[in-house]
Biotite code that builds the C-alpha atoms (Angstrom):
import biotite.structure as struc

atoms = struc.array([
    struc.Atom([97.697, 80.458, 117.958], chain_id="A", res_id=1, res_name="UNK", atom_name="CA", element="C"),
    struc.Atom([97.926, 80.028, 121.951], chain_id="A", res_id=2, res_name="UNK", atom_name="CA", element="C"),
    struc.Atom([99.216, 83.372, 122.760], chain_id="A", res_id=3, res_name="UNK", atom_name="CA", element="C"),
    struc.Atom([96.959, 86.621, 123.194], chain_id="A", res_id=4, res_name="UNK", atom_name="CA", element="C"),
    struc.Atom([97.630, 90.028, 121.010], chain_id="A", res_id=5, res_name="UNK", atom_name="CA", element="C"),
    struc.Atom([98.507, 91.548, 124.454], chain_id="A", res_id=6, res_name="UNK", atom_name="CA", element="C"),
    struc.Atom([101.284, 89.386, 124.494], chain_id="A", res_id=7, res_name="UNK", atom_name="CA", element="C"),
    struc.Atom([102.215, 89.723, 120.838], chain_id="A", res_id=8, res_name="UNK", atom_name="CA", element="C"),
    struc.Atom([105.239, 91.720, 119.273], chain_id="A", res_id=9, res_name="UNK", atom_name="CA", element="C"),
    struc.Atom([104.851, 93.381, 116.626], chain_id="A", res_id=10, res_name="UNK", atom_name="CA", element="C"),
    struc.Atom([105.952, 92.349, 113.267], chain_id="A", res_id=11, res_name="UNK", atom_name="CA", element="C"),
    struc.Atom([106.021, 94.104, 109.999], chain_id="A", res_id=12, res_name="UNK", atom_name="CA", element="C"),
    struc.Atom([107.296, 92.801, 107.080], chain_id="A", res_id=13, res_name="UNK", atom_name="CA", element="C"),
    struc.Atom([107.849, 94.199, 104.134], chain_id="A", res_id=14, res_name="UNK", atom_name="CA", element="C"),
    struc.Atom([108.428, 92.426, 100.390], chain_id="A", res_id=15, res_name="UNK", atom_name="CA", element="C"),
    struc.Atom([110.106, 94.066, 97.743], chain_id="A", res_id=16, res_name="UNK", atom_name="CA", element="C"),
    struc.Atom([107.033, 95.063, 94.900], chain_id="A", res_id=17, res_name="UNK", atom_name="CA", element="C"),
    struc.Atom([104.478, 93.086, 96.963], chain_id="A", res_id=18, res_name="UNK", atom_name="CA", element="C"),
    struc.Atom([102.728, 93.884, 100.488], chain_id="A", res_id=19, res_name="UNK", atom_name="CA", element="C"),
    struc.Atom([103.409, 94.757, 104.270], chain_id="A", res_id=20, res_name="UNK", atom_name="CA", element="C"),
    struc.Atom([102.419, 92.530, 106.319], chain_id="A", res_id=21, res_name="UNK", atom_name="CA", element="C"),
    struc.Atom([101.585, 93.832, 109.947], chain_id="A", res_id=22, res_name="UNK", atom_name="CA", element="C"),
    struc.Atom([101.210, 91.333, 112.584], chain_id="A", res_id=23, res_name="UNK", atom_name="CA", element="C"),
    struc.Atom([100.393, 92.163, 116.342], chain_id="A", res_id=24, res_name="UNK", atom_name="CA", element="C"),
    struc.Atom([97.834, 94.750, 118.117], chain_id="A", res_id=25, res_name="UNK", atom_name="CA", element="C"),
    struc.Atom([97.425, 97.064, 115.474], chain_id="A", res_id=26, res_name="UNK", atom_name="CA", element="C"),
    struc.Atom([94.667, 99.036, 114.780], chain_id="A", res_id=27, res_name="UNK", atom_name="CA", element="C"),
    struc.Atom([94.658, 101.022, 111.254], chain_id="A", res_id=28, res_name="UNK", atom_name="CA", element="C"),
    struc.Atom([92.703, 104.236, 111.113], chain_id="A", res_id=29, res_name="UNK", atom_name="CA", element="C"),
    struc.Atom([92.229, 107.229, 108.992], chain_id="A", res_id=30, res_name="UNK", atom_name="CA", element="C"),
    struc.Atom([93.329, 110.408, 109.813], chain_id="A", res_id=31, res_name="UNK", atom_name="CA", element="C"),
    struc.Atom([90.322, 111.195, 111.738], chain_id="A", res_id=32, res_name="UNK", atom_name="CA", element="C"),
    struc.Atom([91.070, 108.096, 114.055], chain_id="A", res_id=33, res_name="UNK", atom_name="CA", element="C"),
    struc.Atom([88.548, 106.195, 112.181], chain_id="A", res_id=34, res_name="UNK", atom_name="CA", element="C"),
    struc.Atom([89.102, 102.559, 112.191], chain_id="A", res_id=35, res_name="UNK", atom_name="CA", element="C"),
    struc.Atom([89.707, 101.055, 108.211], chain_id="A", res_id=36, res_name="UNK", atom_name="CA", element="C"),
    struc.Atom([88.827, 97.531, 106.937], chain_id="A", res_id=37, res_name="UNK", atom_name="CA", element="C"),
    struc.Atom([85.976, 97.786, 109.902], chain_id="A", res_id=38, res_name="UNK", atom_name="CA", element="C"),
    struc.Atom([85.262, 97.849, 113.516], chain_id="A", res_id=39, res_name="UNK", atom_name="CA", element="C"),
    struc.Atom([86.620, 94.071, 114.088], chain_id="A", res_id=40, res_name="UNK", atom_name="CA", element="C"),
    struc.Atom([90.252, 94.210, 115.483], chain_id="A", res_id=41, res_name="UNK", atom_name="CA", element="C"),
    struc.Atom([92.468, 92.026, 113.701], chain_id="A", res_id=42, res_name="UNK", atom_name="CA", element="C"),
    struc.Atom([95.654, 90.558, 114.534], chain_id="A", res_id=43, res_name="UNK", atom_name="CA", element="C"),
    struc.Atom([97.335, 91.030, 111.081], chain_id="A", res_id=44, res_name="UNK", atom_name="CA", element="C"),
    struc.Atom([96.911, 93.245, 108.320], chain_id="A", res_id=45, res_name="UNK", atom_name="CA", element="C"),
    struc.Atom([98.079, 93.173, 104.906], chain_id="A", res_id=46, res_name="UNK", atom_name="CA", element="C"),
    struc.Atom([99.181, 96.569, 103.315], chain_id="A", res_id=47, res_name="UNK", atom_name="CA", element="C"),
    struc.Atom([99.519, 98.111, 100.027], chain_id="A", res_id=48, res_name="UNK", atom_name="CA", element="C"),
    struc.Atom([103.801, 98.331, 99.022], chain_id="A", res_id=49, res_name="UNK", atom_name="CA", element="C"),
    struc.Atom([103.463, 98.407, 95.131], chain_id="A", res_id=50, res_name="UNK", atom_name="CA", element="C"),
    struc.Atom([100.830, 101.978, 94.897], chain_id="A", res_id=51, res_name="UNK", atom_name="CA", element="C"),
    struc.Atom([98.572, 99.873, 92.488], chain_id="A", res_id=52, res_name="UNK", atom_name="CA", element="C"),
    struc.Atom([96.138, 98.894, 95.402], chain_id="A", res_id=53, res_name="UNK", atom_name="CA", element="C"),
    struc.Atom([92.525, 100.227, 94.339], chain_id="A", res_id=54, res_name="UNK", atom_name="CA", element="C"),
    struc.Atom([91.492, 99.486, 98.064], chain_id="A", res_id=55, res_name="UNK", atom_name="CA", element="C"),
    struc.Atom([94.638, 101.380, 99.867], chain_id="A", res_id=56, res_name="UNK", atom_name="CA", element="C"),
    struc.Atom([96.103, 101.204, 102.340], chain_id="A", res_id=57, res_name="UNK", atom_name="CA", element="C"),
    struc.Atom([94.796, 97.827, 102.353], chain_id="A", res_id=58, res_name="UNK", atom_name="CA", element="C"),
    struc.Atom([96.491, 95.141, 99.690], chain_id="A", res_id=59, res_name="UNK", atom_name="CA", element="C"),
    struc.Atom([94.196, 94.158, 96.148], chain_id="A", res_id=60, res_name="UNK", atom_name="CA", element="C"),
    struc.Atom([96.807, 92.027, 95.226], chain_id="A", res_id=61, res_name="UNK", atom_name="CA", element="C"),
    struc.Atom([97.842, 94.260, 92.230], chain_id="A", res_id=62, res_name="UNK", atom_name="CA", element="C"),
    struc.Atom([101.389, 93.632, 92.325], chain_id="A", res_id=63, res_name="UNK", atom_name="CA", element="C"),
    struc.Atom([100.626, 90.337, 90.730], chain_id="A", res_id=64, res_name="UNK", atom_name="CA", element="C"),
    struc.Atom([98.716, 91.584, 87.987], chain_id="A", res_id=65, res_name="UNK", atom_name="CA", element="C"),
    struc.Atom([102.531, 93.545, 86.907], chain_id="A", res_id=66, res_name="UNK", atom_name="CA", element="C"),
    struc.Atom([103.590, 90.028, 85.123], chain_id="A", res_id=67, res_name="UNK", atom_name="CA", element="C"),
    struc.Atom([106.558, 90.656, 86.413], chain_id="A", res_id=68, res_name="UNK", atom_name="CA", element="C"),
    struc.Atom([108.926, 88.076, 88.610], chain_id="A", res_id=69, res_name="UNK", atom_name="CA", element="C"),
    struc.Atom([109.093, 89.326, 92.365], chain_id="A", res_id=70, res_name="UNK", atom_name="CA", element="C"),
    struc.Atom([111.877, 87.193, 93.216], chain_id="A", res_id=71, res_name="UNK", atom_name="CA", element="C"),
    struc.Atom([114.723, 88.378, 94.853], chain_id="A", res_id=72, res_name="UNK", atom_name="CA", element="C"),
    struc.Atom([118.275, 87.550, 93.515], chain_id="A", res_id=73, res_name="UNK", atom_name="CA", element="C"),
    struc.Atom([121.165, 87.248, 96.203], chain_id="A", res_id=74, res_name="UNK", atom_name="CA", element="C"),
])
C-alpha cells in the first residue's frame, strides 16, 4: 500500500449478517474518548454487524458460528 492514511478515503462496508469493515484514518474509542483494540492506530477495522460479537464493537467472527449461508441472492 503506497499511499498514506492522510491521503486515504474512507471506506465502510457493510455485509449483510457478517462485519463492517472500516478502512481509512479511523480511530475507535469509547465514550470517554478512550481508544479500543489499543493505542496502535490502524488503518482498518473490522466491526461487529451480527450482535453475537463477545469482543464488541470489534468482530469474533460469530456470525459464522450461525451455520447459516450468508450469501446474498439477486
Amino acid at each position: 500500500m503506497s499511499a498514506s492514511c492522510e491521503t486515504c478515503p474512507l471506506k465502510i462496508c457493510c455485509n449483510p449478517k457478517g462485519p463492517i469493515i472500516v478502512e481509512g484514518d479511523v480511530n475507535i474509542v469509547d465514550k470517554y474518548g478512550r481508544p479500543l483494540g489499543g493505542d496502535k492506530r490502524k488503518k482498518m477495522h473490522v466491526l461487529c454487524g451480527c450482535g453475537q460479537s463477545l469482543n464488541k464493537p470489534f468482530c469474533d467472527g460469530a456470525h459464522n458460528r450461525d451455520g447459516e449461508d450468508d450469501d446474498i441472492e439477486d
